[in-house]
C-alpha positions as CSV (number, residue, x, y, z in Angstrom):
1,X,43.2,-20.9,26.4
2,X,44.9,-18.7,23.9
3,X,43.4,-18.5,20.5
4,X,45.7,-18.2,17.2
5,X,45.8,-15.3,14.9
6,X,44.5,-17.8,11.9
7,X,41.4,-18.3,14.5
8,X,40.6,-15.3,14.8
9,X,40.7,-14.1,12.0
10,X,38.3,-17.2,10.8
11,X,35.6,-16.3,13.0
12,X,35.6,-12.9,12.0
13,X,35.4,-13.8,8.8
14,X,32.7,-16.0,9.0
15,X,30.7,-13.6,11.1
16,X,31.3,-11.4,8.4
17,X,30.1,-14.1,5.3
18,X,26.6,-14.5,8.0
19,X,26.4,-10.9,8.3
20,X,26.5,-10.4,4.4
21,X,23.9,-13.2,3.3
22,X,21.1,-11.7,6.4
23,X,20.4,-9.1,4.1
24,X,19.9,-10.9,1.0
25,X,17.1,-12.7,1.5
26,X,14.5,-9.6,0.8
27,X,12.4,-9.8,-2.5
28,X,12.9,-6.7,-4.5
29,X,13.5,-7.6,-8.0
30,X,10.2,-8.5,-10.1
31,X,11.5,-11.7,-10.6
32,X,11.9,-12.7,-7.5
33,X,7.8,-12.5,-7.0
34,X,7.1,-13.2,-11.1
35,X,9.0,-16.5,-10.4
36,X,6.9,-18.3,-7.4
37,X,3.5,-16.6,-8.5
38,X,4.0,-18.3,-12.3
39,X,4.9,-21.5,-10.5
40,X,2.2,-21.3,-8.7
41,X,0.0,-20.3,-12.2
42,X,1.6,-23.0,-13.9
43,X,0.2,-25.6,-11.0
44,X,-3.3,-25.1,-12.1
45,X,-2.9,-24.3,-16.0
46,X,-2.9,-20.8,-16.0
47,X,-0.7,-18.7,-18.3
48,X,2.2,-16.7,-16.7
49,X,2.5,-12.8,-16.0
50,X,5.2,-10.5,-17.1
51,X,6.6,-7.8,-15.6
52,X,5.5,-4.5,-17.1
53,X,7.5,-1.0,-15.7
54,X,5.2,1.0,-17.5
55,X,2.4,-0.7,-15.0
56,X,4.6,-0.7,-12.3
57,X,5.3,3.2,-12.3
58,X,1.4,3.8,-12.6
59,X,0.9,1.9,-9.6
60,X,3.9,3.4,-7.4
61,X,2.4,7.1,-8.4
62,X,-1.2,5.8,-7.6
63,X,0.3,4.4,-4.3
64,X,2.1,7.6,-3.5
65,X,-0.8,9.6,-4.0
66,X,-2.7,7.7,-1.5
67,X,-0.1,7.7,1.3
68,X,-1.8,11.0,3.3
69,X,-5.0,9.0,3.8
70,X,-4.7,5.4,2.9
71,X,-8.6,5.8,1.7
72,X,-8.7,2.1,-0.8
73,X,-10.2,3.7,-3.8
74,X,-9.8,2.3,-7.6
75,X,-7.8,4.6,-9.6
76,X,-10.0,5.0,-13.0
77,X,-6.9,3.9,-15.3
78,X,-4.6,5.1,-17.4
């Protein structure tokens, strides 16, 4: 059974499209977790949560400080 050009070059299209949308489905912006969580919030009459970057940093240099031992301890603030 011979396959057309057109065919062929379908499928590999489509494997292609498949191939692109696997790799969208991670959550990295903030709204993609702000979103659900103030849904969720909103469900039993709490306010929503913003994003803050300021926050963010603080806690990604807290994080990165702990990554040699992994020891859970509070951080004392800004």
């Amino acid at each position: 059974m011979e396959r057309s050009p057109a065919a062929l070059v379908s499928g590999c299209l489509l494997l292609s499209l498949g191939m692109l949308n696997h790799g969208t489905h991670a959550q990295n912006s903030p709204q993609d977790f702000l979103i659900p969580h103030n849904a969720a919030r909103a469900e039993v009459g709490v306010d929503p949560i913003s994003w803050d970057d300021a926050v963010a940093a603080y806690a990604q240099g807290y994080a990165n400080q702990r990554i040699g031992d992994c020891n859970l301890e509070h951080s004392g603030g800004r």
